[in-house]
C-alpha positions as CSV (number, residue, x, y, z in Angstrom):
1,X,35.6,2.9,28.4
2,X,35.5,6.1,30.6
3,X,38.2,7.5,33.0
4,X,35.1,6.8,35.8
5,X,35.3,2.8,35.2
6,X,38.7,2.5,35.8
7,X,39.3,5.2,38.5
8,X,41.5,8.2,37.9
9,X,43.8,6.3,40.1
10,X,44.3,3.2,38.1
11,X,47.4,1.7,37.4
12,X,48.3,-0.6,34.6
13,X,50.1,-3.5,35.6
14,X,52.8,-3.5,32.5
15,X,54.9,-6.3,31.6
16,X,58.3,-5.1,30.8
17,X,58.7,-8.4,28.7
18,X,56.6,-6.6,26.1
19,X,58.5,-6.0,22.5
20,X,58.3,-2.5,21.2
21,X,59.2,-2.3,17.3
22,X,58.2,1.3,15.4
23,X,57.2,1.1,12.4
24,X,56.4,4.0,9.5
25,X,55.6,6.8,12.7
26,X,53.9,4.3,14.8
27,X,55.0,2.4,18.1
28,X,53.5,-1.2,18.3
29,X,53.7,-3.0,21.4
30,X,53.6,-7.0,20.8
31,X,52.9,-9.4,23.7
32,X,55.9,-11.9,24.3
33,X,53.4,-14.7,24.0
34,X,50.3,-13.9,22.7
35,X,48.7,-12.5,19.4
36,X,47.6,-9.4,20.6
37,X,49.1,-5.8,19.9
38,X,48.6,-2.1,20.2
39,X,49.6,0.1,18.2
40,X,50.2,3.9,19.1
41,X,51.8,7.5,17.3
42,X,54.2,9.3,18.6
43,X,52.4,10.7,21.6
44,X,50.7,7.7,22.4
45,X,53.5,5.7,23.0
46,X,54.9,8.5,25.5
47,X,51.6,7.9,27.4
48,X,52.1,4.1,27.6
49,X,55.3,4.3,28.8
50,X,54.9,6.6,31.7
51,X,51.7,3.7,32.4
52,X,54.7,1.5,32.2
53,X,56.7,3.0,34.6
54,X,53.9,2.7,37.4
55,X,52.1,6.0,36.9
56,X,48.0,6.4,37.3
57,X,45.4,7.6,35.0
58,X,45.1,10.4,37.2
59,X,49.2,11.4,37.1
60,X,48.8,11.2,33.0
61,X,46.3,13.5,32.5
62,X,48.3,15.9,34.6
63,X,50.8,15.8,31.7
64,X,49.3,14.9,28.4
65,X,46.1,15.2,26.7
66,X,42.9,13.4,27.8
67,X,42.7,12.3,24.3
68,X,46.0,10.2,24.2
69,X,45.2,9.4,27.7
70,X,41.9,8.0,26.4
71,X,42.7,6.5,23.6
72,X,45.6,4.3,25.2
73,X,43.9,3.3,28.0
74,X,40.8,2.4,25.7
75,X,43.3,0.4,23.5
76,X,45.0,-1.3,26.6
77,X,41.5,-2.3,28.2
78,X,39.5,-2.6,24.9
79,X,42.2,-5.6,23.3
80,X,42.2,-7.0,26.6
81,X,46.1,-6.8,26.9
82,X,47.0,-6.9,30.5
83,X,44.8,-10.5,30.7
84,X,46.5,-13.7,32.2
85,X,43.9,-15.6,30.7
86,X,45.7,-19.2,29.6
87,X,47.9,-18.9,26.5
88,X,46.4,-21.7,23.6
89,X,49.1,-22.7,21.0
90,X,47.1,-23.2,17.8
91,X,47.6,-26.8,16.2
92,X,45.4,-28.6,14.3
93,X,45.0,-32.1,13.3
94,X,43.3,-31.8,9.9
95,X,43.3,-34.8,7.5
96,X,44.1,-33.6,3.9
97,X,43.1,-36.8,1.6
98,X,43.7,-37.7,-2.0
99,X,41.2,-40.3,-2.5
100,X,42.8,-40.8,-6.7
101,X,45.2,-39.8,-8.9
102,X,42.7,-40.8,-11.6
103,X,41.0,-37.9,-13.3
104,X,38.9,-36.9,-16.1
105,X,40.6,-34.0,-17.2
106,X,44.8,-33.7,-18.7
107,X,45.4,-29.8,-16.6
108,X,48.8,-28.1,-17.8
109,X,49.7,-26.6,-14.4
110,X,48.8,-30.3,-12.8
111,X,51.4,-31.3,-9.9
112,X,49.8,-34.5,-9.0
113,X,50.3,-37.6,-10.7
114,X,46.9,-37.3,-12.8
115,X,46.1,-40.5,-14.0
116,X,49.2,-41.2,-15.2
117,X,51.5,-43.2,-12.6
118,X,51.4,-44.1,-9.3
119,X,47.7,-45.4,-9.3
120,X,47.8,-47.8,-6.8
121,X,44.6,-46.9,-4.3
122,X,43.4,-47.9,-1.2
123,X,40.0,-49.9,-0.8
124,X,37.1,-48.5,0.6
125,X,37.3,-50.7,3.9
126,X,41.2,-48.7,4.2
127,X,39.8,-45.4,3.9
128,X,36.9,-45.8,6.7
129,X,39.0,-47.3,9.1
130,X,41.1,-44.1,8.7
131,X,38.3,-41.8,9.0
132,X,36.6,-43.8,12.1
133,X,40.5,-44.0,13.7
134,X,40.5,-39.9,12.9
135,X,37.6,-39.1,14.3
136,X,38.5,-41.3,17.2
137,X,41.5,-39.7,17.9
138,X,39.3,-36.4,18.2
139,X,40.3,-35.2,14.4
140,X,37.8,-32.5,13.2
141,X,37.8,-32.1,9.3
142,X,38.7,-33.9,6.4
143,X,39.5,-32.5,3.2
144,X,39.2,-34.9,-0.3
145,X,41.0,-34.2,-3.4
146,X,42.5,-36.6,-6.1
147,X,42.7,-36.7,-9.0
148,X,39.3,-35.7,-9.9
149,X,37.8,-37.6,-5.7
150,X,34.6,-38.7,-8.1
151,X,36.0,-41.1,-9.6
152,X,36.7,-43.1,-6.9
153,X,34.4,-45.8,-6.6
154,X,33.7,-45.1,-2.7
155,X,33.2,-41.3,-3.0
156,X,29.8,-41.6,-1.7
157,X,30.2,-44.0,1.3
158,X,33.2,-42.1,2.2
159,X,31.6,-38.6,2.6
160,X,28.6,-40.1,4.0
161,X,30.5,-42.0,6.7
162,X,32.8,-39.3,8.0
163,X,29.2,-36.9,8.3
164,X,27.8,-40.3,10.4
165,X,31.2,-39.5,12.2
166,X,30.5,-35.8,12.7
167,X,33.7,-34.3,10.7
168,X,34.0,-31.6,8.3
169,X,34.2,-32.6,5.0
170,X,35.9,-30.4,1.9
171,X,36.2,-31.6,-1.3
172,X,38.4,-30.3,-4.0
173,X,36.6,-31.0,-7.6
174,X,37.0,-29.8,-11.0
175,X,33.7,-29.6,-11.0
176,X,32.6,-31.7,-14.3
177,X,31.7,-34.8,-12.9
178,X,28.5,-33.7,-10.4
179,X,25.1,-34.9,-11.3
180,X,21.5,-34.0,-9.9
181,X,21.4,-37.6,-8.2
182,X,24.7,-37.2,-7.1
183,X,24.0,-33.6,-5.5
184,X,20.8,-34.6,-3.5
185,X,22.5,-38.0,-2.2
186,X,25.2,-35.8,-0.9
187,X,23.1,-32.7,0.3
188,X,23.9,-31.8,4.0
189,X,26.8,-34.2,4.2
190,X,29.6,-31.7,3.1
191,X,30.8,-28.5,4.5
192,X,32.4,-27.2,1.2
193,X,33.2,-27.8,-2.3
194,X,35.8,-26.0,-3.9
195,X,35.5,-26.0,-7.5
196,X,38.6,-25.6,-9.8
197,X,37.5,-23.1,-12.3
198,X,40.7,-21.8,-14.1
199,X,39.7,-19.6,-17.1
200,X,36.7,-16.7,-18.2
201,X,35.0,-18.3,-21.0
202,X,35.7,-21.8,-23.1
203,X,38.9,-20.5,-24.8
204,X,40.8,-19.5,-21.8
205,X,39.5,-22.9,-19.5
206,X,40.4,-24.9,-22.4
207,X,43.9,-24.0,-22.7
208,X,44.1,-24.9,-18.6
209,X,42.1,-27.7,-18.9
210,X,42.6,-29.2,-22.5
211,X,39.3,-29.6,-22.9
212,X,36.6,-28.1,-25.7
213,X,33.4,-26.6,-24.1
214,X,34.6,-27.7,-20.2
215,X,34.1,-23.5,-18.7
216,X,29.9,-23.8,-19.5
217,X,29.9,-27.3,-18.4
218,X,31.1,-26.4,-15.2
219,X,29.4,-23.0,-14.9
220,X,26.4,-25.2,-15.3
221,X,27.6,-27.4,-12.1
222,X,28.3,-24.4,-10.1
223,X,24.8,-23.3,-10.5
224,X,23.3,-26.6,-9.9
225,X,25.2,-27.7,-6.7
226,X,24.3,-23.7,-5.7
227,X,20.7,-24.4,-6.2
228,X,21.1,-27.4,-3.9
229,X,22.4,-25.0,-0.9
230,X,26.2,-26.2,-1.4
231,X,28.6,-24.1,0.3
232,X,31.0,-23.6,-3.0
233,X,34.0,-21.8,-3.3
234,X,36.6,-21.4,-6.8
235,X,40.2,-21.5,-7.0
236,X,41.7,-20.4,-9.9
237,X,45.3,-21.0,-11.1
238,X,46.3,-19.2,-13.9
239,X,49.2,-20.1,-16.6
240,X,52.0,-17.8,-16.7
241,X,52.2,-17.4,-20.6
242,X,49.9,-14.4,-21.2
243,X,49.1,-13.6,-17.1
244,X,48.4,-9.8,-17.4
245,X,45.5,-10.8,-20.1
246,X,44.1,-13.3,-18.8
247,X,44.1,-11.2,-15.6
248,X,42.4,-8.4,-17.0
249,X,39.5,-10.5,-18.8
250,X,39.3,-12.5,-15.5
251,X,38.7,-9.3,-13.3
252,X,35.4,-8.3,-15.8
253,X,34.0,-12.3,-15.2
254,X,35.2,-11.8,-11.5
255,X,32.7,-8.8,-11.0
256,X,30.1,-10.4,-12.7
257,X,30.2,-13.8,-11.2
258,X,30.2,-12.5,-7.7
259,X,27.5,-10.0,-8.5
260,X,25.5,-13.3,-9.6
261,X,27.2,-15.7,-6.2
262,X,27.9,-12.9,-3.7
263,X,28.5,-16.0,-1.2
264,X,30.9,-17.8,-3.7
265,X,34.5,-16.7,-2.7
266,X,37.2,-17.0,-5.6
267,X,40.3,-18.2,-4.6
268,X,43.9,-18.0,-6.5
269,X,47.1,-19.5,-6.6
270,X,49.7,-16.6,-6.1
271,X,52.5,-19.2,-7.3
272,X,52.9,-21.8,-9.7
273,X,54.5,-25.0,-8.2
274,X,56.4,-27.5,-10.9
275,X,53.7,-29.7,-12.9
276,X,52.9,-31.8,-15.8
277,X,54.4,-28.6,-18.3
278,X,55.8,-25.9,-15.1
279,X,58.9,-25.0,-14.6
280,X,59.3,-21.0,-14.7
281,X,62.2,-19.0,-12.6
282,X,61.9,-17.6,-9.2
283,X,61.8,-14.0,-10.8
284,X,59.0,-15.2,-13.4
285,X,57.0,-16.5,-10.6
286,X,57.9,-13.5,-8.6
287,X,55.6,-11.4,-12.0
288,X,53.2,-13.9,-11.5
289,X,52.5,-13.2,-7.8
290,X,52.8,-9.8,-9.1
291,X,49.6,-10.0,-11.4
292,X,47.7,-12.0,-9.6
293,X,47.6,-10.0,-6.4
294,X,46.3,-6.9,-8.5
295,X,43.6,-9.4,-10.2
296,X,42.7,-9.9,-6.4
297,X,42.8,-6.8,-5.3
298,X,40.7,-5.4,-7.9
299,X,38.2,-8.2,-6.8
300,X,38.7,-7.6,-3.4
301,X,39.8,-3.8,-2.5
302,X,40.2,-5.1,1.1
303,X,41.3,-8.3,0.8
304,X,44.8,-8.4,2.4
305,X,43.7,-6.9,5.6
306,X,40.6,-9.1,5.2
307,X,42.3,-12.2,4.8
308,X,44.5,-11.3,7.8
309,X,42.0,-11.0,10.1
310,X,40.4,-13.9,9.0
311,X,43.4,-16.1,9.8
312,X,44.3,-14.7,13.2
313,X,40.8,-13.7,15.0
314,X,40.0,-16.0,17.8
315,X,42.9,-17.9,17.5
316,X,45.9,-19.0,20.0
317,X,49.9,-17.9,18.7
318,X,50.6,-19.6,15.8
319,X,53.8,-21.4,15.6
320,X,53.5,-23.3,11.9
321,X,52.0,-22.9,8.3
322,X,50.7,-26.2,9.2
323,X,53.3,-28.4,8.1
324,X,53.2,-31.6,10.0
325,X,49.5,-32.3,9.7
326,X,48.9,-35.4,7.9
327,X,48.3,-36.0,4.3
328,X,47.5,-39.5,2.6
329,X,48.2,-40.1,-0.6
330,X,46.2,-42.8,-2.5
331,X,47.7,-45.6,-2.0
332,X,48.4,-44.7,1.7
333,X,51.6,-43.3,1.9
334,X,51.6,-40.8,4.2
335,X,53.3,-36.8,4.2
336,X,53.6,-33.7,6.6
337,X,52.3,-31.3,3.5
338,X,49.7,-31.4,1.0
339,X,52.1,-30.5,-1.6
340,X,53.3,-34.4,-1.5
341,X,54.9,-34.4,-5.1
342,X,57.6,-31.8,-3.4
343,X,58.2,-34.3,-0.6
344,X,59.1,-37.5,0.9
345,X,56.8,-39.8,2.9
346,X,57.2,-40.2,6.2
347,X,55.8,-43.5,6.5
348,X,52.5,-45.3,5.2
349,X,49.0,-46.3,6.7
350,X,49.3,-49.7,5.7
351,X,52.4,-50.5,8.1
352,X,51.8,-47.9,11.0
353,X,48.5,-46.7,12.6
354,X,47.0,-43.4,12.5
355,X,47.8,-42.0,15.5
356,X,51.4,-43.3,15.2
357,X,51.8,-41.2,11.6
358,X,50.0,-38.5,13.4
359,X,52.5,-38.0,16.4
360,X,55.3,-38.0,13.9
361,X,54.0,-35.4,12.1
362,X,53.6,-33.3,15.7
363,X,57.3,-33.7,15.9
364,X,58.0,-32.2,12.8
365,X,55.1,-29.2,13.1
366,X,57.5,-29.0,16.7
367,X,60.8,-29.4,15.3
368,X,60.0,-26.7,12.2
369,X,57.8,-24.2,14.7
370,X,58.5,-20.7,14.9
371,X,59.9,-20.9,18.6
372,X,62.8,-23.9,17.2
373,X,63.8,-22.0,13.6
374,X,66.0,-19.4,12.7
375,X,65.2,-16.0,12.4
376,X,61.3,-17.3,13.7
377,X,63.0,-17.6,17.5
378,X,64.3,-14.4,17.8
379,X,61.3,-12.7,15.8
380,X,59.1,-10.5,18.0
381,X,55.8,-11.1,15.9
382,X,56.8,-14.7,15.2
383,X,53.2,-15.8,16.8
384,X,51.3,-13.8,14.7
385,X,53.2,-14.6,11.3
386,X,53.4,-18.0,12.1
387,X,57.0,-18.0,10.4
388,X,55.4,-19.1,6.4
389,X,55.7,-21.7,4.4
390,X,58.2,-24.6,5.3
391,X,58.6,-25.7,2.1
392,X,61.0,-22.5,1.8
393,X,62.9,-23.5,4.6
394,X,66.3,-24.8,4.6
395,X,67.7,-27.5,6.7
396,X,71.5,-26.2,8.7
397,X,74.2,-27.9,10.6
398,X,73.5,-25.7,13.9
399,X,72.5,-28.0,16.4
400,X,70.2,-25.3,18.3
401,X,68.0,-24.5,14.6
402,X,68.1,-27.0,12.4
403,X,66.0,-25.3,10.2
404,X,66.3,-22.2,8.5
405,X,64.0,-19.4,6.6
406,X,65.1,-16.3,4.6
407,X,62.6,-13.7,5.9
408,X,63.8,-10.4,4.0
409,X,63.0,-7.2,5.6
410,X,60.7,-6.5,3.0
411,X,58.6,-9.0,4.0
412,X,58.4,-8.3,7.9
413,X,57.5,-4.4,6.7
414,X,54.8,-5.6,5.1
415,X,52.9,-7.7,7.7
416,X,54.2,-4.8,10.2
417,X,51.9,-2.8,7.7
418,X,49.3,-5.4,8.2
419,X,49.2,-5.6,11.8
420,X,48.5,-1.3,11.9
421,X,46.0,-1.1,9.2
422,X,44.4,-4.8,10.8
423,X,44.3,-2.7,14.5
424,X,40.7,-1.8,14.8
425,X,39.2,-5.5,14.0
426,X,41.1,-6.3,17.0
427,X,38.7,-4.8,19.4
428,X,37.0,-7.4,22.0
């Protein structure tokens, strides 16, 4: 952008509504509704606000330097600020599926039921009428996880019918159970497969896993369902005894493995929830988050400023984590969280239709939203944080937020620190 596009008599139509919060030396200036910021020093900021208060290009440059003249003007323009373009709330309707609690493998870390109670399923004929009454109710993507989601004895005319359907399919798998016939039946019919790969060699998988042999097994899977063009991604969710070790030997396989799958992202857990053998303190789990986010980084120098782009670029304010969008259990039952052993269920799809589960669950995304929760409400960036997890959240007796969140103001620093090393992606 030059000074000759705009005119040197430009003025900038300001909203005064706009929050100003400084931060470590710099000024950033949040949109009331939307995600969008700028972010300016010192001498910047003086420059907006004398735009602010009415003044042209032309009456600026009179008193500071082109280049902060420039450079907020560029900003301003460039991030498409002033725009009155119509504000989108981002909500999705996702379907999160767990097809079977059955599964091949015994996992420590395991917060589902695994094979061990609760293994009542739905039929086949259940689980396509909720896919076509998803699709019809304009769902998008479906994500299938058990249990180990092979072993239920539909699998296959499930995936296929949601692609006949034209939905996105995930499906969470330890990986063990995929075969060459299996691969090409299934071979342009899901988006993703996300394989559970939770060690560096045999030793470390097995003491995950509990079984002998299990990391080459599925190393061999990962390379086979590569070969057949699979999108595959890893998640990897390490045991707390002996974290900074396994951490360590995990970042030397890390660099190799992506070296031999640069399109294979690895994913990790940065907490342990309660499972089969969990149940560590809030500070332990605190170390844990502690270790694994240097595993990461060393994987991925860039990866918090990477992964924050990621979630917000061309996206409306976001007012939830997501909780509220439905998840089915295997026998139908159905939740507002994936994490469903941590919850109650909010009704069942064998006594209420889809669309009726699926408005409830709006409610509570509504009634636990950033803009009806306290401190979210009063939160200047609560749009682009999104307000975190509601699993942390408390319920209260005030009438006006019945729901409650401890946001330290450590943690507000930090995505602060986000939003100004994140600035430049921003650019339209």
């Amino acid at each position: 952008m030059s000074e000759a596009e705009l005119g040197l008599e430009y003025i900038f139509d300001i909203s005064p509504n706009n929050h100003v919060i400084e931060h470590n030396g710099y000024w950033l200036v949040v949109h009331p509704e939307k995600v969008k910021w700028l972010v300016f020093t010192q001498q910047e900021y003086q420059v907006y606000k004398f735009f602010s208060d009415g003044y042209s290009i032309s009456a600026a440059l009179q008193i500071f330097s082109e280049e902060h003249v420039v450079r907020v003007a560029t900003e301003i323009i460039a991030k498409d600020f002033l725009s009155l373009n119509k504000i989108v709330t981002s909500v999705e309707i996702d379907l999160f599926i767990y097809l079977t609690n059955r599964c091949n493998l015994r996992c420590v870390h395991c917060y589902m039921f695994s094979g061990e109670i609760e293994k009542a399923e739905l039929p086949l004929a259940g689980w396509l009428t909720v896919i076509e009454d998803y699709a019809a109710i304009g769902g998008k993507a479906i994500t299938f996880s058990g249990g180990e989601p092979l072993l239920y004895p539909g699998f296959q005319e499930i995936i296929e019918y949601a692609h006949i359907k034209g939905l996105k399919t995930c499906v969470l798998s330890n990986g063990l159970l995929w075969t060459h016939s299996l691969a090409q039946q299934m071979q342009g019919k899901i988006d993703e497969i996300q394989i559970s790969l939770d060690g560096y060699d045999d030793e470390s998988y097995g003491k995950v896993r509990n079984i002998h042999h299990g990391f080459s097994d599925v190393m061999g899977k990962i390379s086979m369902l590569h070969d057949y063009g699979f999108h595959i991604s890893l998640a990897v969710t390490p045991l707390y005894g002996g974290i900074s070790k396994f951490c360590d030997e995990y970042l030397e396989f890390g660099k190799k493995f992506m070296k031999l799958y640069p399109d294979i992202h690895i994913g990790f857990s940065f907490e342990l929830i309660p499972g089969r053998n969990i149940s560590i303190s809030k500070s332990s789990n605190q170390m844990y988050t502690s270790e694994i986010k240097k595993l990461v980084e060393g994987l991925y120098p860039n990866y918090r400023i990477d992964n924050f782009v990621e979630n917000l670029q061309g996206r409306g304010r976001i007012i939830s984590c997501g909780f509220g969008n439905l998840t089915l259990a295997s026998n139908g039952d159905a939740f507002p969280c994936n994490r469903i052993c941590e919850l109650q269920a909010i009704g069942s799809i064998l006594s209420s239709s889809l669309s009726e589960l699926v408005t409830l669950g709006k409610k509570m995304m509504h009634d636990t939203s950033v803009d009806n929760t306290f401190p979210c409400s009063k939160c200047e960036i609560k749009y682009i944080c999104g307000g975190g997890c509601r699993l942390q959240y408390k319920k209260t007796s005030d009438s006006e937020f019945p729901y409650a969140f401890e946001c330290s103001k450590v943690d507000k620093d930090q995505f602060l620190e986000r939003m100004i090393l994140a600035n430049e992606y921003f650019y339209l």
